[in-house]
Each structure stands twice: as C-alpha cells, then as structure tokens.
PASELUM-816243 format. One record per atom (N, C-alpha, C, O): z, x, y; atom name; residue number from 1. Coordinates in steps of 0.2 Angstrom, whole numbers, plus 5000, padded with zeros to 4 digits. Layout:
{node {Z, X, Y}, CA, NUM}
...
This chain:
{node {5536, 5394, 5543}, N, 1}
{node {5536, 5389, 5538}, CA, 1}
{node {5536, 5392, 5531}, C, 1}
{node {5533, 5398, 5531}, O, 1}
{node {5539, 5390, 5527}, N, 2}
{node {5540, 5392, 5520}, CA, 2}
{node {5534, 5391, 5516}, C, 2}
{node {5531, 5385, 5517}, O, 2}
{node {5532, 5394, 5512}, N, 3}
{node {5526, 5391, 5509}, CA, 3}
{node {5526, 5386, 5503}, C, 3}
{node {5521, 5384, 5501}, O, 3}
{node {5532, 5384, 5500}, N, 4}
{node {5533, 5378, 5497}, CA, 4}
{node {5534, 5373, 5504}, C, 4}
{node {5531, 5368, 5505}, O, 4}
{node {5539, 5374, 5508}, N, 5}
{node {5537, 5368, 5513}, CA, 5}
{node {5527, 5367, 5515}, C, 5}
{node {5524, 5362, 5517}, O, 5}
{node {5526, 5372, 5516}, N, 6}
{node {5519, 5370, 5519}, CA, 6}
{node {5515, 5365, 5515}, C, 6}
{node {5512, 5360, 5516}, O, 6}
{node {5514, 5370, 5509}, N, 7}
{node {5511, 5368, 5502}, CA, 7}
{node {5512, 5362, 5500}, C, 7}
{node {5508, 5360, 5496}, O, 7}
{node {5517, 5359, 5501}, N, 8}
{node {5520, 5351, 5497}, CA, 8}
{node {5514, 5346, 5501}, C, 8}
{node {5511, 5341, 5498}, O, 8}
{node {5511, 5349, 5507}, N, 9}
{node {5506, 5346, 5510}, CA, 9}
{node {5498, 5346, 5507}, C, 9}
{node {5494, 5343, 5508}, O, 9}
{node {5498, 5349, 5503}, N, 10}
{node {5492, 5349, 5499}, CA, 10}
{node {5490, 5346, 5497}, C, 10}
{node {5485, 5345, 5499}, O, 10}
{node {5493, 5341, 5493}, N, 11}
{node {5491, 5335, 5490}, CA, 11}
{node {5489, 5330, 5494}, C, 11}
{node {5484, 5326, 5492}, O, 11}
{node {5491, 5329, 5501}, N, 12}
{node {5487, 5328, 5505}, CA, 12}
{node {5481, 5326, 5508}, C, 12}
{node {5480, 5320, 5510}, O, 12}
{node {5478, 5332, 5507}, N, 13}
{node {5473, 5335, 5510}, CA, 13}
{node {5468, 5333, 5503}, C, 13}
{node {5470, 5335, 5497}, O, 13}
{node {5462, 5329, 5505}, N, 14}
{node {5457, 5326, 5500}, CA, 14}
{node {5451, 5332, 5498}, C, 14}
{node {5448, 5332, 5493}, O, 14}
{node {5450, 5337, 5503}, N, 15}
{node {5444, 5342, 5503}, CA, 15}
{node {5451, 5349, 5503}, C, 15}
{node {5457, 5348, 5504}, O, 15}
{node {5446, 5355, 5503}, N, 16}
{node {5452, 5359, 5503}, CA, 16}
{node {5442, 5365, 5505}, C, 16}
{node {5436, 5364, 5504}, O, 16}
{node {5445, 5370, 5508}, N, 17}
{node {5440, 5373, 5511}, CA, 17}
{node {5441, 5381, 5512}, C, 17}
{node {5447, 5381, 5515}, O, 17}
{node {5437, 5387, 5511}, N, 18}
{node {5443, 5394, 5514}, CA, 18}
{node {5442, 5394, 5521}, C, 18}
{node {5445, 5399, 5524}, O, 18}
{node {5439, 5390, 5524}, N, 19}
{node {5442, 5389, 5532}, CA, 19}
{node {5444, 5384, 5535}, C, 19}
{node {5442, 5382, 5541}, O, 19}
{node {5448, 5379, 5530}, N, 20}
{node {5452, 5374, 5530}, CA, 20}
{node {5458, 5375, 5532}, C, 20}
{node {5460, 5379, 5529}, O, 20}
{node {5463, 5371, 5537}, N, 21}
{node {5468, 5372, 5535}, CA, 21}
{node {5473, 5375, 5532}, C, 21}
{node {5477, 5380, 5535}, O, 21}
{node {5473, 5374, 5525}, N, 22}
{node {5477, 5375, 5520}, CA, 22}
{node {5476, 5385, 5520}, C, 22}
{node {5480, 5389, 5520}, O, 22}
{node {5470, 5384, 5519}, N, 23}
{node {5468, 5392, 5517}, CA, 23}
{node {5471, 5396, 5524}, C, 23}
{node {5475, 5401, 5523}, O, 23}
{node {5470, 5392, 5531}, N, 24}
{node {5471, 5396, 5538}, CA, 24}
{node {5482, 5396, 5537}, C, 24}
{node {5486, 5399, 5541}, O, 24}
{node {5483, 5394, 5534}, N, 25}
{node {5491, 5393, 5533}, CA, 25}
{node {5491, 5400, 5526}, C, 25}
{node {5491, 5406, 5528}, O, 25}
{node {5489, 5399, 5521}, N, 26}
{node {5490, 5404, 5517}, CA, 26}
{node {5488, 5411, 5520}, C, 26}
{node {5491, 5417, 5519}, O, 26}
{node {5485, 5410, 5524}, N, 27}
{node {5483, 5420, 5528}, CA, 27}
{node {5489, 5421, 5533}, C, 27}
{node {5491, 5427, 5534}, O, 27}
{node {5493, 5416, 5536}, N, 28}
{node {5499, 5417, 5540}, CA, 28}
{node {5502, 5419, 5537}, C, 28}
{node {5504, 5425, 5539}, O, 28}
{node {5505, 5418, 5530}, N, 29}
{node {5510, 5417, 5526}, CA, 29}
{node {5509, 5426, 5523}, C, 29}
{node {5512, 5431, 5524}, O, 29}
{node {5503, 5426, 5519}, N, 30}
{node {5502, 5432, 5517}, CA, 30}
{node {5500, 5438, 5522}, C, 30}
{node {5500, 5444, 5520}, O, 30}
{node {5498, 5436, 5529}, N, 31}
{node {5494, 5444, 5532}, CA, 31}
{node {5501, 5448, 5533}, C, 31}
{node {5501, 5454, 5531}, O, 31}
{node {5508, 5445, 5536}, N, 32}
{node {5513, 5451, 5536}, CA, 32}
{node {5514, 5455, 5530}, C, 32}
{node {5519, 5458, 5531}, O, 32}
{node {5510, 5455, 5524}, N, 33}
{node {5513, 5458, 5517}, CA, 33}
{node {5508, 5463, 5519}, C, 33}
{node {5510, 5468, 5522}, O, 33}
{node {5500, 5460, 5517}, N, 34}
{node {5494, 5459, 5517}, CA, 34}
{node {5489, 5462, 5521}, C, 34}
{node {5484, 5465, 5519}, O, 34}
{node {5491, 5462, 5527}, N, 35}
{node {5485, 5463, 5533}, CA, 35}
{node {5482, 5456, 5534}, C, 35}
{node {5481, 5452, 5529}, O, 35}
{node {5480, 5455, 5540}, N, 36}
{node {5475, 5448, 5538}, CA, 36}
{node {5469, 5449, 5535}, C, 36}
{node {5467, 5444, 5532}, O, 36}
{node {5465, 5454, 5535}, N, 37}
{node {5460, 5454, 5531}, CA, 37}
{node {5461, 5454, 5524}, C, 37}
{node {5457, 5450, 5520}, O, 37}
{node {5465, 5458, 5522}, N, 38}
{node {5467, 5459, 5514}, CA, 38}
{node {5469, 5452, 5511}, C, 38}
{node {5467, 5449, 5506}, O, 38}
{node {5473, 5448, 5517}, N, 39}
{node {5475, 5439, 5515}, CA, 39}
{node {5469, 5436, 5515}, C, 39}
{node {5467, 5435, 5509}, O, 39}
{node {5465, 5435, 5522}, N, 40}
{node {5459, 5433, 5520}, CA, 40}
{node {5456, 5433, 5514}, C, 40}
{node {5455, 5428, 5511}, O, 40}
{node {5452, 5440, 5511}, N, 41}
{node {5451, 5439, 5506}, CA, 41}
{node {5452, 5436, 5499}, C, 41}
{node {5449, 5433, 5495}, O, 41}
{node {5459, 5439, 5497}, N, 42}
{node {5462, 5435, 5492}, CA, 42}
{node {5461, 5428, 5493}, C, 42}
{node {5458, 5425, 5489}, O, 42}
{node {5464, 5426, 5498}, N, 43}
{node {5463, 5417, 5500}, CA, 43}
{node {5455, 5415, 5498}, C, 43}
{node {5455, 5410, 5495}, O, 43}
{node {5449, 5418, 5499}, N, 44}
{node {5443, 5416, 5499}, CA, 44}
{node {5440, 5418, 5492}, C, 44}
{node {5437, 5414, 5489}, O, 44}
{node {5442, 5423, 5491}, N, 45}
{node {5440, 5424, 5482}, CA, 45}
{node {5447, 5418, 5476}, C, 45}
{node {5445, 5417, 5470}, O, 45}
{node {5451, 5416, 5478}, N, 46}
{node {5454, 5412, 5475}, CA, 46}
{node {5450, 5406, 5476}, C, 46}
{node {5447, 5404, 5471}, O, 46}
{node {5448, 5404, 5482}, N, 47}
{node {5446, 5397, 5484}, CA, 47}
{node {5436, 5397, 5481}, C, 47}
{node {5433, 5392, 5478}, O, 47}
{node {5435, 5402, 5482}, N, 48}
{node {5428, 5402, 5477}, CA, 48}
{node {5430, 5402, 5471}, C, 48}
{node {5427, 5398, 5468}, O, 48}
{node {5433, 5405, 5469}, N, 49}
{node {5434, 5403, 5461}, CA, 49}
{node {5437, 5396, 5459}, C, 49}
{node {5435, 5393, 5454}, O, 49}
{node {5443, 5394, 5463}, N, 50}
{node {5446, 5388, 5462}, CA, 50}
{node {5443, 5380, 5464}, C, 50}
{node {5443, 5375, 5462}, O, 50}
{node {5440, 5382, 5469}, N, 51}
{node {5438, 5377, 5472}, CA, 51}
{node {5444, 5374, 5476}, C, 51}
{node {5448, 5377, 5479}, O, 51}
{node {5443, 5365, 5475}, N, 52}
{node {5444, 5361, 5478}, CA, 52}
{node {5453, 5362, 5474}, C, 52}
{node {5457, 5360, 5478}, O, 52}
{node {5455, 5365, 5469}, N, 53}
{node {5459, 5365, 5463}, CA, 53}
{node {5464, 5373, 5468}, C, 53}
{node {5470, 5374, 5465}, O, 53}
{node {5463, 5375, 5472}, N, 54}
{node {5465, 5384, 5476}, CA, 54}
{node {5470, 5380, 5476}, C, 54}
{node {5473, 5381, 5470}, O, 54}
{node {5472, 5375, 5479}, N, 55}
{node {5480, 5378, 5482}, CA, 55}
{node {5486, 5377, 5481}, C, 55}
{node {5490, 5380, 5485}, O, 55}
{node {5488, 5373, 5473}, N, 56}
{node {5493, 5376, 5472}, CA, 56}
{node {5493, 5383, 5468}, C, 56}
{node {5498, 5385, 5464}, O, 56}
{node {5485, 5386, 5467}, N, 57}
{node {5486, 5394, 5466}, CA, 57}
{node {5489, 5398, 5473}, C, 57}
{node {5494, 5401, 5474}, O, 57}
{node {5484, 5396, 5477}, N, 58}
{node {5489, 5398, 5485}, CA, 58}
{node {5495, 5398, 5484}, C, 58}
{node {5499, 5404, 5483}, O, 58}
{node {5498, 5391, 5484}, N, 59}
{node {5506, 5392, 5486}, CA, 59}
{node {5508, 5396, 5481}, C, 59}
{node {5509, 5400, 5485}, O, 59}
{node {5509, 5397, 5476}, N, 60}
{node {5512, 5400, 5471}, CA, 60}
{node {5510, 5410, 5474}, C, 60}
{node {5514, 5415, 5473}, O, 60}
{node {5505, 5409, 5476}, N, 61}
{node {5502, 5417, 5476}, CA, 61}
{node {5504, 5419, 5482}, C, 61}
{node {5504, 5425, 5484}, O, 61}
{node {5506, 5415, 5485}, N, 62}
{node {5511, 5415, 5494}, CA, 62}
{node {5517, 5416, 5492}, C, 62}
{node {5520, 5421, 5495}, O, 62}
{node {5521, 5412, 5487}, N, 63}
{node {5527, 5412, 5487}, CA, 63}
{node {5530, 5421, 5484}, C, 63}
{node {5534, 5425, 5484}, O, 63}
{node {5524, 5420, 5481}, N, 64}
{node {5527, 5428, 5475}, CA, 64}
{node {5528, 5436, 5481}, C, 64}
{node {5532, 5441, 5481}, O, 64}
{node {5521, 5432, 5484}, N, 65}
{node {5522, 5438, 5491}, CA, 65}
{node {5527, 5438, 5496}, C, 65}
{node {5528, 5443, 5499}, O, 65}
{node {5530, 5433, 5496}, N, 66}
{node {5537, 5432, 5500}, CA, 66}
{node {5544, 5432, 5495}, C, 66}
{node {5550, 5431, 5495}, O, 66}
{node {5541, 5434, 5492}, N, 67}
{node {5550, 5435, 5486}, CA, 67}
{node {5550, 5430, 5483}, C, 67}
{node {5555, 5430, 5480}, O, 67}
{node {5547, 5423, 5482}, N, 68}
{node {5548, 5416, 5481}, CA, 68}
{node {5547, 5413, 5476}, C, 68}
{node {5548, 5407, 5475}, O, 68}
{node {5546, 5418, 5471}, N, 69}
{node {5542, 5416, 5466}, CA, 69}
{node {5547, 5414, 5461}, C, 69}
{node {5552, 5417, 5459}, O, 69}
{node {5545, 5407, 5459}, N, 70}
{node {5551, 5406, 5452}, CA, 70}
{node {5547, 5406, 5445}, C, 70}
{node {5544, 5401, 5444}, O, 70}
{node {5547, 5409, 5442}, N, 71}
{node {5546, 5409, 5436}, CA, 71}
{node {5543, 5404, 5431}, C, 71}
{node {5538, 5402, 5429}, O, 71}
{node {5551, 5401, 5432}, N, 72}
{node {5553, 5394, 5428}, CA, 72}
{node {5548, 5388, 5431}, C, 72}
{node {5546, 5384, 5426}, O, 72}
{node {5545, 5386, 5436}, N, 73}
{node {5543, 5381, 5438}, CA, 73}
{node {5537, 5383, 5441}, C, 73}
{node {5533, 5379, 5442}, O, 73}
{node {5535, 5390, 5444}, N, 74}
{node {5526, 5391, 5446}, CA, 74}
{node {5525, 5396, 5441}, C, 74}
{node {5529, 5399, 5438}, O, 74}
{node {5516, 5395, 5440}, N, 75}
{node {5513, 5399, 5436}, CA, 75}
{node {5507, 5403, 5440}, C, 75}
{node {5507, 5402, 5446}, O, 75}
{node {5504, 5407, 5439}, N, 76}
{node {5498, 5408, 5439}, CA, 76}
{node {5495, 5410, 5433}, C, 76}
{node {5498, 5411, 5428}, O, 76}
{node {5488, 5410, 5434}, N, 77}
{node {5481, 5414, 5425}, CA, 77}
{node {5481, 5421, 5427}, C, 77}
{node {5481, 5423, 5433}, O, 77}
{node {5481, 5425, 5422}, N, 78}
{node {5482, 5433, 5422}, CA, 78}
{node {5475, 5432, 5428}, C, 78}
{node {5477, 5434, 5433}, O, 78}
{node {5469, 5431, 5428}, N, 79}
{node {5464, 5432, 5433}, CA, 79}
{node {5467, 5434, 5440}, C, 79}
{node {5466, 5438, 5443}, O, 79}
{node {5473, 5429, 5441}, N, 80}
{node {5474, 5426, 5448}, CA, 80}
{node {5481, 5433, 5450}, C, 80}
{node {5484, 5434, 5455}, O, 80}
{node {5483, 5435, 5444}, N, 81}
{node {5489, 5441, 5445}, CA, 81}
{node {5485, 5446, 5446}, C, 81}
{node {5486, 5449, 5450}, O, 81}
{node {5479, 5447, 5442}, N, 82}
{node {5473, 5453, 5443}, CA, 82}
{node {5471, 5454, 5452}, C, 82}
{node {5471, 5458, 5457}, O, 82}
{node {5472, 5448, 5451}, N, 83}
{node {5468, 5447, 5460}, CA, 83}
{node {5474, 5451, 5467}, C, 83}
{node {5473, 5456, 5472}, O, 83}
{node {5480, 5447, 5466}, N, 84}
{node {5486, 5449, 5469}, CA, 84}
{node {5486, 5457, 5468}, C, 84}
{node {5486, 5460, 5473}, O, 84}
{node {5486, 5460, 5462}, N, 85}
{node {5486, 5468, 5459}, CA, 85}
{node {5481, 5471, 5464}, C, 85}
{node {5480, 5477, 5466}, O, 85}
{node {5476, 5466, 5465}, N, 86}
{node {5471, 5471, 5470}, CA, 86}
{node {5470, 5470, 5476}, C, 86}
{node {5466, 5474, 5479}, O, 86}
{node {5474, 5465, 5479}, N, 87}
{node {5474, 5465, 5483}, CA, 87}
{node {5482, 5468, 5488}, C, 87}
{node {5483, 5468, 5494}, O, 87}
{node {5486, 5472, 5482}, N, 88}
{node {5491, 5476, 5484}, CA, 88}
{node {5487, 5482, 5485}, C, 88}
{node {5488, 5485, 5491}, O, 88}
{node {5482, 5486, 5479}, N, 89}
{node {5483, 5490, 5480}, CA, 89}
{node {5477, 5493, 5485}, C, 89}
{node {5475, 5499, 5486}, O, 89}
{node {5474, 5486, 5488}, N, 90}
{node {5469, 5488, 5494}, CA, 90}
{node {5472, 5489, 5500}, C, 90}
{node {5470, 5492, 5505}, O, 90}
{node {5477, 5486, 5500}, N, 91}
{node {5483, 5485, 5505}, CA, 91}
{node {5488, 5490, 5507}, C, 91}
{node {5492, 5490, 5511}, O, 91}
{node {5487, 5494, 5500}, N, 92}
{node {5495, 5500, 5500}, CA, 92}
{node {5493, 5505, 5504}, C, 92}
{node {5496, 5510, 5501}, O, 92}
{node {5491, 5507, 5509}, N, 93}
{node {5490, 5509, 5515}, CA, 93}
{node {5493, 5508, 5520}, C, 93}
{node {5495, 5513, 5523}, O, 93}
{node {5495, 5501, 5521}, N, 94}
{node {5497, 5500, 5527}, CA, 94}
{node {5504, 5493, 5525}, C, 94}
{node {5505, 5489, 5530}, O, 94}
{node {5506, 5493, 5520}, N, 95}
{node {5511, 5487, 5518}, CA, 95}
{node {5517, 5492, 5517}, C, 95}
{node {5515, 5497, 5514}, O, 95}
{node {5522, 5492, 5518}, N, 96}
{node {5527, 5494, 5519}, CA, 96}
{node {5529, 5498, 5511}, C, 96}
{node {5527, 5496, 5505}, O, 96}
{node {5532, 5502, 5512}, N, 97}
{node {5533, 5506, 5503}, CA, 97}
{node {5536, 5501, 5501}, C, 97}
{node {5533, 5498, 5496}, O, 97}
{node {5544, 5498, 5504}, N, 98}
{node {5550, 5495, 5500}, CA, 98}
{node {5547, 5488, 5497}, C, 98}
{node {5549, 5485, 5491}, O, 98}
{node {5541, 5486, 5501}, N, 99}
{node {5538, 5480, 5500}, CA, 99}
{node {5533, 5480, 5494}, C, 99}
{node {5532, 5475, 5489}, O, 99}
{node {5529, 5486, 5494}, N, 100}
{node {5523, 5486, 5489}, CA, 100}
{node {5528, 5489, 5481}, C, 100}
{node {5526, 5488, 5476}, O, 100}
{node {5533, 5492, 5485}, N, 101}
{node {5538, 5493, 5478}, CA, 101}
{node {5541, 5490, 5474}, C, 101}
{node {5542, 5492, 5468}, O, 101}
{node {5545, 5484, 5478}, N, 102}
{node {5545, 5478, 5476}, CA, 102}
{node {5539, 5473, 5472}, C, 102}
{node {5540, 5471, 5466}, O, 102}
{node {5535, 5473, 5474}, N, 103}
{node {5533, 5467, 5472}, CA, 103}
{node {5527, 5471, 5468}, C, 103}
{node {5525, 5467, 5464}, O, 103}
{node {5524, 5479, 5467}, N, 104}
{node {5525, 5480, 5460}, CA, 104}
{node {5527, 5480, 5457}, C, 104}
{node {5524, 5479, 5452}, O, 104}
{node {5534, 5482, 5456}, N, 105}
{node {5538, 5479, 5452}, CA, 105}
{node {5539, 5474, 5449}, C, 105}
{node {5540, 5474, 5442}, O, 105}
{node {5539, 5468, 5453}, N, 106}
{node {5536, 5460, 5451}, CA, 106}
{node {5532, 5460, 5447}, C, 106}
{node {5533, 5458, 5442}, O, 106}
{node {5526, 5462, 5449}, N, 107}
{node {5522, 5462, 5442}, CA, 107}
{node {5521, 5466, 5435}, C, 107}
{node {5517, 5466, 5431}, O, 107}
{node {5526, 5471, 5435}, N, 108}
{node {5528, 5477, 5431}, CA, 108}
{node {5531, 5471, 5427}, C, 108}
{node {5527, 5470, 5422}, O, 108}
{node {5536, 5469, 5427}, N, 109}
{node {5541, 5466, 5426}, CA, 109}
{node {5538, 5459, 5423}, C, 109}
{node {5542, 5455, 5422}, O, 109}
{node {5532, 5458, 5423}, N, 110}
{node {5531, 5453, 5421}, CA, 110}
{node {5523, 5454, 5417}, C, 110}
{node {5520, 5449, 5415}, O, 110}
{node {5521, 5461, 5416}, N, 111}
{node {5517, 5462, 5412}, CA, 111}
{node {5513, 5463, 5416}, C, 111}
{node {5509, 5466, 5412}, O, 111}
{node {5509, 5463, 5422}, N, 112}
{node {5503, 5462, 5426}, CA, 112}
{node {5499, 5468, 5427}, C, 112}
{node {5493, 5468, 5430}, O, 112}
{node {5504, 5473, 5425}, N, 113}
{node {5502, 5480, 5426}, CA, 113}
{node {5501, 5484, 5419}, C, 113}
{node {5505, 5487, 5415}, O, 113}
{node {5495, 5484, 5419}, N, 114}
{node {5491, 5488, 5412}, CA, 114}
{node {5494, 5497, 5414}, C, 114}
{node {5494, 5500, 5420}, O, 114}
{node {5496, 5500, 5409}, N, 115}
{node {5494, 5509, 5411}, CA, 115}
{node {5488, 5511, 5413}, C, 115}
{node {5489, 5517, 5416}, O, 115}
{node {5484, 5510, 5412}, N, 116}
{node {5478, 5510, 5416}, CA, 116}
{node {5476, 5509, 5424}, C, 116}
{node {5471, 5511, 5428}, O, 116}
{node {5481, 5504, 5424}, N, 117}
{node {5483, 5503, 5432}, CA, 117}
{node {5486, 5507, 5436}, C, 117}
{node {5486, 5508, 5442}, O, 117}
{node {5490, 5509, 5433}, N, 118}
{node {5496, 5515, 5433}, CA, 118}
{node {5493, 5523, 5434}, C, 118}
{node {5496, 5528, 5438}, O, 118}
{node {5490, 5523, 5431}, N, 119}
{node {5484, 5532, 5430}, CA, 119}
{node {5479, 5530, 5433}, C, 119}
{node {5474, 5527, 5430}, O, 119}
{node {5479, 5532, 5440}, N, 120}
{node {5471, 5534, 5442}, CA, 120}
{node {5470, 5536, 5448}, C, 120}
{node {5465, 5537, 5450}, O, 120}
C-alpha cells in the first residue's frame, strides 16, 4: 500500500494512538528505509509530540521516505525534517548507501541540512 493510499484513511479514524493502526501502517511503510525500530521511533516521537493531529505529519514523512514527496501540495515544520534527519542518520548503518544518499539529498536540497550536520 502506498502511503497516500493508506493515509486518505486518516480522517477516518476519531483517536489516533502510536500503537494504533495508523502508527502500525506508518512503521510498514518506513522500516524498509528505517529499520523497524528506527520507524518505530520516529513514529512515536512524532505521535508524542503531534498527538491526536500525527498523521498527516506521518503520511507526509512516509511519503518523503518513499521518494513521494511532493513539494507543492505536503508540508512538514522544520522540527519534524529535524526528526527525519535523525532518524537517517541513526539509521545509516544499516540503510542502503543509494538510499540514504538520496534522500540526503532531499533534505540538502531543500535546506534541512545545516553544515553543522555535515561536520562531525
């Protein structure tokens, strides 16, 4: 399942929870990038801070991980690109080079990356 296909279902769903559904859908989507635990967490530290309000930061932060991201029409707050950034670079161990190269890139390319993030 596609993470805008899944996520259209959001709206849906009256509670929203990080061992809810939705949250158990967003770690499928991200553990192949991620790892499951690295998804996991992203997913839970989103959904603690978002609350009831996570998921279309999910969907959006699922899409980006999947190449999906469109610009024009999703957003995220620089916190929630902070987050993705650390959750790459907890992850770059074990995420494939072309992938974690990629999608630094993504956030290169879109400011997410301080030189500070870059030196160390």
């Amino acid at each position: 399942m596609r993470p805008l296909d899944f996520f259209s279902q959001a709206d849906r769903e009256t509670s929203f929870s990080p061992e809810g559904r939705l949250a158990r859908e967003f770690v499928k989507l991200a553990a192949p990038v991620l790892g499951k635990e690295n998804a996991l967490d992203l997913c839970r530290r989103t959904v603690s801070r978002l609350g009831e309000n996570a998921g279309p930061a999910l969907e959006n932060m699922a899409a980006f991980l999947l190449g999906e991201f469109d610009d024009k029409t999703m957003s995220l707050d620089d916190e929630l690109w902070d987050e993705i950034r650390e959750s790459l670079e907890d992850a770059s161990d074990s995420i494939d080079l072309d992938t974690l190269t990629s999608l630094m890139g993504g956030l290169l390319s879109r400011g997410k990356l301080k030189k500070s993030n870059l030196i160390s």
